[in-house]
ZADRENTOR-371904 format. One record per residue (C-alpha): y, z, x. Coordinates in nm, 4 decimals, always signed. Layout:
<pts>
+----------+----------+----------+
:        Y :        Z :        X :
+----------+----------+----------+
:        Y :        Z :        X :
...
+----------+----------+----------+
</pts>
This chain:
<pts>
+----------+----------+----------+
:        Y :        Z :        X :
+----------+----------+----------+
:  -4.2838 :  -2.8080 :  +3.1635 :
:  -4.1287 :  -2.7663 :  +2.8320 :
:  -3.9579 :  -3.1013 :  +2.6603 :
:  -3.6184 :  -3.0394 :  +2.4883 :
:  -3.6514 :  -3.1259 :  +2.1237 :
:  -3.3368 :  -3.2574 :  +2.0789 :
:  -3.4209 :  -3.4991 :  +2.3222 :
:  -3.5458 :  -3.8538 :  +2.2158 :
:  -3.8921 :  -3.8720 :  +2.3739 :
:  -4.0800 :  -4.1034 :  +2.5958 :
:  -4.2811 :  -4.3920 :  +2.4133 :
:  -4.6263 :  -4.2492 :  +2.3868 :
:  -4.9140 :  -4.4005 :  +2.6409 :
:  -5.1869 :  -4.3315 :  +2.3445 :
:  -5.1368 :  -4.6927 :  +2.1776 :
:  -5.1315 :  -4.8562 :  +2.4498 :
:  -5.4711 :  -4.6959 :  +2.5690 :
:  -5.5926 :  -4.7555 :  +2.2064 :
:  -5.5327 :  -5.1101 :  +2.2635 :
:  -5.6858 :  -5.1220 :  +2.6090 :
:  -6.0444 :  -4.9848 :  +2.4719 :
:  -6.0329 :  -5.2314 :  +2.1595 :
:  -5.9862 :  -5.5520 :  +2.3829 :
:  -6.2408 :  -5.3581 :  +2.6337 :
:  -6.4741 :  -5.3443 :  +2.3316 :
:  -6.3922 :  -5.7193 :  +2.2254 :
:  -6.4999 :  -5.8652 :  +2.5520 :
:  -6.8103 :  -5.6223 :  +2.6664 :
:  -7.1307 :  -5.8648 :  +2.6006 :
:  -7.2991 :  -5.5291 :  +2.6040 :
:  -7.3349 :  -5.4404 :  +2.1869 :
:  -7.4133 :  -5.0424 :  +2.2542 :
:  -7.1310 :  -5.0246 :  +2.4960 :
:  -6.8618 :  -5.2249 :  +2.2391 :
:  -6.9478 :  -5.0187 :  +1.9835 :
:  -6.8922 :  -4.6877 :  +2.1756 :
:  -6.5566 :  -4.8212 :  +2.2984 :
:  -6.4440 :  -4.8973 :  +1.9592 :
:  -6.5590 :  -4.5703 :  +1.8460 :
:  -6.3537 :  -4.3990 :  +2.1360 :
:  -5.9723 :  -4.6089 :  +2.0370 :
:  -6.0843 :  -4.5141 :  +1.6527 :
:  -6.1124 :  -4.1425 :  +1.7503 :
:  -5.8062 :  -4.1773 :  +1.9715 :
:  -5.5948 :  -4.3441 :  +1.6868 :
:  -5.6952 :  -4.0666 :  +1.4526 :
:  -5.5905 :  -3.7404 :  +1.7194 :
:  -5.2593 :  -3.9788 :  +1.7899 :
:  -5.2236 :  -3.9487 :  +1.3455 :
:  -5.2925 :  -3.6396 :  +1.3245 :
:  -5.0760 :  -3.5212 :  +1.6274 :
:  -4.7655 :  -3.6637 :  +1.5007 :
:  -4.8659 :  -3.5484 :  +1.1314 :
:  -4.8468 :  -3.1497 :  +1.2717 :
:  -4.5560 :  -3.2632 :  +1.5107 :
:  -4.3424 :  -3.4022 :  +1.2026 :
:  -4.4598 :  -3.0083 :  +0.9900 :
:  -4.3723 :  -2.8196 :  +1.3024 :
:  -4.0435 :  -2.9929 :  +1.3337 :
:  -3.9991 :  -2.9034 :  +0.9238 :
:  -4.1112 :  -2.5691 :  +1.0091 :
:  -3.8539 :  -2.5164 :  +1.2699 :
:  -3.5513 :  -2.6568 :  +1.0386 :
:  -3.6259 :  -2.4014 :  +0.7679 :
:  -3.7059 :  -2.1307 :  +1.0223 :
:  -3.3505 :  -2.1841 :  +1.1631 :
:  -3.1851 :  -2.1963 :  +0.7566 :
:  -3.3684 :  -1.8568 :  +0.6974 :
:  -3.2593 :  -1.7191 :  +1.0015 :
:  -2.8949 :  -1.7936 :  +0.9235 :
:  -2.9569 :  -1.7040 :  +0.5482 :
:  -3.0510 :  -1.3572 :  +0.7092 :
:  -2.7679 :  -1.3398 :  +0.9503 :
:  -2.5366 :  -1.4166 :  +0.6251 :
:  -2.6623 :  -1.1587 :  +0.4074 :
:  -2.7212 :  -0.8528 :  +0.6880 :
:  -2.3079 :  -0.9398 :  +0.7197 :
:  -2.2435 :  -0.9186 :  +0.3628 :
:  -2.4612 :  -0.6061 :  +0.3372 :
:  -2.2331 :  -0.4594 :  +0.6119 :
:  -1.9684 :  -0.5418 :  +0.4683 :
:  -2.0672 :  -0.4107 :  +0.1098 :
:  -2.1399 :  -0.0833 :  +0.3089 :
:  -1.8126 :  -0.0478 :  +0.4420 :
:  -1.7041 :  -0.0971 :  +0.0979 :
:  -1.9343 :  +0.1288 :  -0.0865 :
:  -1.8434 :  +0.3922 :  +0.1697 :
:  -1.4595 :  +0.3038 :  +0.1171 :
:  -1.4450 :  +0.3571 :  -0.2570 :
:  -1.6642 :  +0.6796 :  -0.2487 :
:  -1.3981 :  +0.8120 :  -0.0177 :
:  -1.1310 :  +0.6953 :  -0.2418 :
:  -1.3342 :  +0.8505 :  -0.5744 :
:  -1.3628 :  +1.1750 :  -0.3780 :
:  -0.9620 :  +1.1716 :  -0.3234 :
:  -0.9041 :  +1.1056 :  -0.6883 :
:  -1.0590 :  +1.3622 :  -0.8321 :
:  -0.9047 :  +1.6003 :  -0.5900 :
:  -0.6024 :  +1.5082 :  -0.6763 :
:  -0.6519 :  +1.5044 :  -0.9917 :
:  -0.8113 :  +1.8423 :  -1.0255 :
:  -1.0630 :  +1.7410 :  -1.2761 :
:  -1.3385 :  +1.9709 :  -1.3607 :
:  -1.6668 :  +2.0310 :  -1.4849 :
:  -1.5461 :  +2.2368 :  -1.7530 :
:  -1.2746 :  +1.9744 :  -1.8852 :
:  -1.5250 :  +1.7058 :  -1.9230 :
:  -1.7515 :  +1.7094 :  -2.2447 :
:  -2.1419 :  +1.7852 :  -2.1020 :
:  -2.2896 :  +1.4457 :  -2.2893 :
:  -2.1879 :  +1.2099 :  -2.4839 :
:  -2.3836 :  +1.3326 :  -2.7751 :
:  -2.0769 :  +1.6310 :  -2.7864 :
:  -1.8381 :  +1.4073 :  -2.7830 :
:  -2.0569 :  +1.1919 :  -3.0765 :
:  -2.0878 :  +1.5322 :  -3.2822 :
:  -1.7211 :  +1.6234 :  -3.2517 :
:  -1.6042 :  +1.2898 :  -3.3769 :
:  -1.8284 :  +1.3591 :  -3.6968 :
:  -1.7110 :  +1.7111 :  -3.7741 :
:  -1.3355 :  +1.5406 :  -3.7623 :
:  -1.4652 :  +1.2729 :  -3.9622 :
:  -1.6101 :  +1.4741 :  -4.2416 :
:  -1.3676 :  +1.7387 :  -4.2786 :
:  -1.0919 :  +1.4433 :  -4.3417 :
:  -1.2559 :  +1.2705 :  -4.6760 :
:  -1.1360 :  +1.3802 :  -4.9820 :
:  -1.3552 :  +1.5555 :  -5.2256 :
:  -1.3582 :  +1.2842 :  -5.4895 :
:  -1.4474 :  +0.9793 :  -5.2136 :
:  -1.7535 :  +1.2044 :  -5.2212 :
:  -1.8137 :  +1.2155 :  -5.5869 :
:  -1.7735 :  +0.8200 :  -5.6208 :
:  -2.0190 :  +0.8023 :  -5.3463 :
:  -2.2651 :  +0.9817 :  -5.5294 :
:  -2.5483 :  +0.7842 :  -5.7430 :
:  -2.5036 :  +0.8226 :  -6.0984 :
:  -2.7685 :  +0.7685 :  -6.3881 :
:  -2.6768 :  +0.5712 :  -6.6553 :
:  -2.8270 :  +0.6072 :  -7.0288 :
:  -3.1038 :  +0.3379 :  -7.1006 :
+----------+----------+----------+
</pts>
């Protein structure tokens, strides 16, 4: 039967058996058989340790398991959501330039034609002597 973990558990028997085998080993006039029941609460103790050590990680485990689960739940609804979106404003791109009536022709190929027009407009609008200043001169020595 599986325990609830949200339920507070039942004291564990394992100290209380730990303590049982060390007073055992206290009072056995036997030195061989002392020393094997101290052995056996020492081994005990240590599986109790390390039990609650990989009880404590799987309960940590379990909390971030749950946080990235609801992380992903978050962000699979905002990537819905920025779906419906993306799909929304394509739609709404599509019905501009319908109604718009833009075409391939009225827009310049690359911006490099629209870099080279600016230039020729540029250069045919400075006046010949702006040139002529611009030019180096040589001075006597």
């Amino acid at each position: 039967m599986m325990r609830n973990p949200k339920t507070p558990e039942k004291a564990s028997p394992v100290p209380r058996m730990i303590q049982m085998l060390d007073i055992c080993a206290a009072s056995q006039d036997d030195d061989e058989a002392a020393l094997l029941l101290g052995m056996a609460a020492k081994a005990l103790a240590q599986l109790q340790s390390h039990a609650d050590r990989v009880t404590a990680e799987a309960m940590d485990r379990q909390g971030r398991y749950e946080q990235m689960e609801q992380s992903y739940d978050e962000l699979a609804e905002t990537n819905f959501d920025l779906e419906e979106e993306n799909a929304r404003l394509v739609l709404e791109c599509q019905q501009l330039e319908a109604d718009e009536g833009v075409h391939e022709d009225d827009v310049p190929e690359t911006i490099v034609d629209v870099a080279d027009e600016k230039e020729q407009r540029e250069c045919t609008l400075m006046p010949g002597t702006v040139l002529l200043d611009a030019s180096p001169r040589h001075e006597p020595v």
